[in-house]
N, C-alpha and C positions, 0 to 999 in steps of 0.2 A: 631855695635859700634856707640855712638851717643857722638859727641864733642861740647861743647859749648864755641862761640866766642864771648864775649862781649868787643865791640870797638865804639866808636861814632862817627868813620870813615868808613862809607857805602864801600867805594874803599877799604879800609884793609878788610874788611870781606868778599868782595869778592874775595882779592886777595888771602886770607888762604886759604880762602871754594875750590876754583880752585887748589890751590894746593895740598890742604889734599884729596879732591877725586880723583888727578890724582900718589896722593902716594896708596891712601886705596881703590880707583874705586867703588862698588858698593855698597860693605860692611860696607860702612858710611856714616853717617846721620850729616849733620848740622847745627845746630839751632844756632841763634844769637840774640842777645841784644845791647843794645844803651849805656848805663850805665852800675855801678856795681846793680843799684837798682830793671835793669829787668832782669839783669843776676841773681837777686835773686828770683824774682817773677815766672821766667822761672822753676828754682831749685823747690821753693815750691810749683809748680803747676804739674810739671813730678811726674810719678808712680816711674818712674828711676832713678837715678840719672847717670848724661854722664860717659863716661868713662874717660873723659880729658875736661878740659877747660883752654883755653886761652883768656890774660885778659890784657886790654890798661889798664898802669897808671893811665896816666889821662884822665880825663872825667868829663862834668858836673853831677849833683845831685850825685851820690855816683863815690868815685874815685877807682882804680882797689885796694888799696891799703887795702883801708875801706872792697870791697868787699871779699878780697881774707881773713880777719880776722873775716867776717860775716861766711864766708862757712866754716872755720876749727873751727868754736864753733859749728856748726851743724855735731851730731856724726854718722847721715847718708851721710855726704860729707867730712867727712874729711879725707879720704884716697884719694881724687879724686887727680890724676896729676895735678897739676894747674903752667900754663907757664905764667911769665910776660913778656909783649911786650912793649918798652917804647924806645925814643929815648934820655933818661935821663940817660946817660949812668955811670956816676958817682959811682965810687967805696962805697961812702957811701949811693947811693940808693939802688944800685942791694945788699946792706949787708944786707938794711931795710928790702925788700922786701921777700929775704929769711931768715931772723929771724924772719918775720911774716907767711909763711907760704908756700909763692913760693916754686917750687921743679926747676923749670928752671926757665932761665931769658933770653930771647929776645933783642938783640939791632937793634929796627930801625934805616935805614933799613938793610931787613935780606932779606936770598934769600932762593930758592928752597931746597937747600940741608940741611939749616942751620931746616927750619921746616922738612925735614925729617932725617934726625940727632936724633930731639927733638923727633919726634912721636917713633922712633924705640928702643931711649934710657928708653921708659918708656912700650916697648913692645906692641908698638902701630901700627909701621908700617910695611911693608912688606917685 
């Protein structure tokens, strides 16, 4: 199983990466990006495409919002789980986000249970 985290917060991706391997252990892999622009570059350079990706709002050069409506026009990613994480918690973002393609929505901050909730409701975790 291979996830990708793109965040342009170095401390949030480690702090997923930590907890997605201590929900999925050895059987996952994961790869991260700074933008939505490398989380694309990441996409169009894999043989695979991940099984889940989870994606910061905001960010410089491409925002999660741009990226998450780049990957559901690609008809080899548009099935991917895709979770937004944002601490923009407004009723009319999280509608944005999922009328755009979101399948979850993340409110920074989240804890341990709330990322494994996410992974198991999309038949991800253990």
């Amino acid at each position: 199983m291979v996830i990708l985290l793109v965040d342009d917060n170095p401390d949030i991706i480690q702090l997923i990466s930590t907890m997605i391997k201590r929900i999925m252990g050895a059987k996952c892999e994961i790869v991260s990006g700074r933008d939505g622009q490398e989380g694309l570059d990441i996409l169009k350079a894999s043989d695979h495409a991940p099984d889940m990706i989870f994606t910061n709002l905001r960010m410089p050069h491409m925002d999660g919002l741009t990226f998450i409506k780049q990957v559901r026009r690609n008809d080899t990613w548009d099935n991917i789980p895709m979770v937004m994480m944002t601490a923009h918690q407004s009723p009319d973002i999280r509608r944005e986000v999922m009328a755009n393609g979101a399948t979850a929505f993340l409110a920074k901050p989240f804890n341990f249970n709330e990322i494994k909730t996410t992974l198991e409701n999309f038949g991800k975790g253990s």
